[in-house]
C-alpha positions in Angstrom: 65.9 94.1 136.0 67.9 91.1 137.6 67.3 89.1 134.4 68.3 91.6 131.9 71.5 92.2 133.9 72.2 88.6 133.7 71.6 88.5 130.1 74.0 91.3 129.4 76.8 89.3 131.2 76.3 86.2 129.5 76.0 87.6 126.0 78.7 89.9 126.7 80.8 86.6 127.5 79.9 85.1 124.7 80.8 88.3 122.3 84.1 88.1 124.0 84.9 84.4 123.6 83.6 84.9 119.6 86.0 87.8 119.1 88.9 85.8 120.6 88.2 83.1 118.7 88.5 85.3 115.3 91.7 86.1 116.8 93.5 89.5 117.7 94.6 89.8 114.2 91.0 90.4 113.1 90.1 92.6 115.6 93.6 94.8 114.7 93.2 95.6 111.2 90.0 94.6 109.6 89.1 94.8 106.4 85.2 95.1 104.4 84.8 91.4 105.4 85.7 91.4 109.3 83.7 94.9 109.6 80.6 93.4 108.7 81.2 90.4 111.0 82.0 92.7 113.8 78.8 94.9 113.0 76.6 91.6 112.5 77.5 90.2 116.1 77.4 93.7 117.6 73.6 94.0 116.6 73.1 89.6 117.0 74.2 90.2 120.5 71.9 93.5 121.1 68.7 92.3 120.3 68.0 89.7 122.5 69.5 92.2 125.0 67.1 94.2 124.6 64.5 92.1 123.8 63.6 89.7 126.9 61.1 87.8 124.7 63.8 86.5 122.6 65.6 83.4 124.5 68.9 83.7 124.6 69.9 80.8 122.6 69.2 81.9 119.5 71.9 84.9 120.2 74.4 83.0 121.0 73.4 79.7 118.3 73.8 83.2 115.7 77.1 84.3 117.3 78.2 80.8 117.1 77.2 80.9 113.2 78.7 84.2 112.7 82.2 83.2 114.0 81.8 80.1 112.2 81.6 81.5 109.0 84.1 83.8 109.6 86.7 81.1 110.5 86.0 78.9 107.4 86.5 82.4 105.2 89.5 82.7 106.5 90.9 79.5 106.4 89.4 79.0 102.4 91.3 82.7 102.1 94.6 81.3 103.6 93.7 78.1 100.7 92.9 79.6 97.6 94.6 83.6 97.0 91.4 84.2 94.7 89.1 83.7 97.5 91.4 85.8 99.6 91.5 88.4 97.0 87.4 88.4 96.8 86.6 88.6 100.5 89.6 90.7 101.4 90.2 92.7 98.7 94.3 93.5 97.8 96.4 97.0 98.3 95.8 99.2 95.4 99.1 101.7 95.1 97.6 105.6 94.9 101.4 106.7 94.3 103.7 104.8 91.8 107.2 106.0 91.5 106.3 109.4 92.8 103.1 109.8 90.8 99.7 109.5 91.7 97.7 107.2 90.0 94.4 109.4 89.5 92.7 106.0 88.2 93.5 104.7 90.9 92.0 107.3 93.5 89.0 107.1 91.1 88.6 103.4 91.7 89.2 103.6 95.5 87.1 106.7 95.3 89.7 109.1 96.9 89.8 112.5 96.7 93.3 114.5 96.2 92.5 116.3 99.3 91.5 112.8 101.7 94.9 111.4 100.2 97.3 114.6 101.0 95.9 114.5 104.2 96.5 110.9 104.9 99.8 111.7 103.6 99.7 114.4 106.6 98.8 112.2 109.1 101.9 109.7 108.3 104.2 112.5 108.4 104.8 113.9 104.8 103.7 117.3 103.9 105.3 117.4 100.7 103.9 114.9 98.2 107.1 115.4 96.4 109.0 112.9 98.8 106.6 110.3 97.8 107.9 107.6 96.3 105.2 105.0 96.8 101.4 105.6 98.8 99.9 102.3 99.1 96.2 101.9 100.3 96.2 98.3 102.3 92.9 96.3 102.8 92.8 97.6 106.0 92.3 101.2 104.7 95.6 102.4 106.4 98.1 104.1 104.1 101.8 102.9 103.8 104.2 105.1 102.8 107.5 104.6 101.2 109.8 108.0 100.6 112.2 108.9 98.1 115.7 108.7 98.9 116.1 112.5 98.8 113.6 112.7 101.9 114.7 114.6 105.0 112.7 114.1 108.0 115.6 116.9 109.4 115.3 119.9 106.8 118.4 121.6 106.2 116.4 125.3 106.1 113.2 126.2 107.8 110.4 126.3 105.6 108.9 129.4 104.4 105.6 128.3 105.3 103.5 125.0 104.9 103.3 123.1 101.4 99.8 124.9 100.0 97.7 123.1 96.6 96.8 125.4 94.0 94.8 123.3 91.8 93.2 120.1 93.1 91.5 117.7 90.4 91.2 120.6 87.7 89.7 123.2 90.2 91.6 126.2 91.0 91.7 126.9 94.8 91.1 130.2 94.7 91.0 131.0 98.5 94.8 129.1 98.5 96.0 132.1 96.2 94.8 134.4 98.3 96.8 133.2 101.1 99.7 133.9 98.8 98.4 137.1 97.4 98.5 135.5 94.4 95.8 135.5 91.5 94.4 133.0 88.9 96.6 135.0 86.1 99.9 134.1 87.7 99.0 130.8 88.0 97.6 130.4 84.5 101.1 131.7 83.3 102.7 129.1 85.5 100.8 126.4 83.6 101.7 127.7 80.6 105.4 127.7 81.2 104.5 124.1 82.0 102.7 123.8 78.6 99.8 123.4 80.3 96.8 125.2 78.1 93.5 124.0 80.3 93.3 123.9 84.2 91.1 121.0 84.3 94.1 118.6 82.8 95.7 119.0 86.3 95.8 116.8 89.2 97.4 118.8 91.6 99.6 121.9 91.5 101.4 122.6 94.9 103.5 125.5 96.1 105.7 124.2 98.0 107.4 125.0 101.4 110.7 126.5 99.8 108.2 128.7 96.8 109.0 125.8 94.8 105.8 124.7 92.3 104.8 120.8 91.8 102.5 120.1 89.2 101.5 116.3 87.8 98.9 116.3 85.0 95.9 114.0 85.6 97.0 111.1 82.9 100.7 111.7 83.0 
């Protein structure tokens, strides 16, 4: 039991010196490329934890590798922008000039729903004070709001912003919240010349009884 309890200090020294040598950057915000490094010395460092048979220089000799790697990554990423671009990926912008890019969303594989409530989490419940959504490489979302944004509403809201239609599917149990039915809503469309449901991104009703709707390829 002594020797196990030695071998956990001294690999757990030498997962701490490799993560500060990758630097607190890395550790802040990682992308695709610094998660698997981080998983990859998580379980390096475990087995021969675990695993008394397995000296503990070929832990640390892979942790050593590991970091190494990483470092030269990220200096050729600081070098050339298109190995940057490969290992880290760039932003990809989900909202463009108050629109949502449903190709986008596709690519990034994004639901309306996961993106309205990331929207949530930074603070905007109304997608119609979105000027700009950008996804970073990090997966965090940045947010830039039109200039007709309030974070001090001049009224109270009659209730919470509420989606009608998500990605050409009515929300039916939404409308019943509202005591509302999918005949009002069709006529709504309609006044919107909109003839089929599923050519809809997202319809909202917003918190003043005000309706949103953006077409999937508009």
């Amino acid at each position: 039991m002594l020797v196990v309890f030695i071998r956990s200090i001294i690999l757990y020294i030498a997962v701490l010196i490799s993560l500060r040598i990758m630097g607190k950057g890395e550790i802040a915000e990682m992308n695709c490329f610094d998660l698997v490094i981080t998983l990859l010395i998580a379980e390096v460092a475990s087995t021969p934890m675990e695993n008394n048979d397995i000296p503990m220089l070929y832990g640390i000799a892979a942790l050593t590798g590991l970091v190494f790697m990483q470092t030269l990554i990220s200096i050729l990423g600081l070098k050339s922008k298109f190995i940057g671009r490969v290992v880290s990926g760039k932003p990809s912008i989900l909202i463009n000039k108050g629109k949502i890019d449903y190709n986008a969303l596709k690519k990034e594989k994004i639901t309306i729903n996961e993106l309205l409530e990331q929207l949530r989490v930074q603070g905007y419940f109304n997608i119609k004070y979105v000027q700009y959504a950008i996804l970073e490489t990090d997966g965090n979302l940045s947010v830039v709001p039109t200039t007709t944004y309030n974070t001090t509403p001049s009224r109270e809201y009659n209730h919470l912003p509420i989606s009608l239609i998500q990605d050409g599917q009515i929300l039916k149990n939404n409308l019943k919240l509202i005591d509302k039915g999918d005949e009002w809503l069709l006529n709504i469309l309609k006044s919107h010349h909109i003839d089929d449901v599923k050519d809809v991104l997202i319809c909202v009703l917003d918190e003043y009884d005000k309706i949103f709707i953006q077409k999937k390829y508009e």
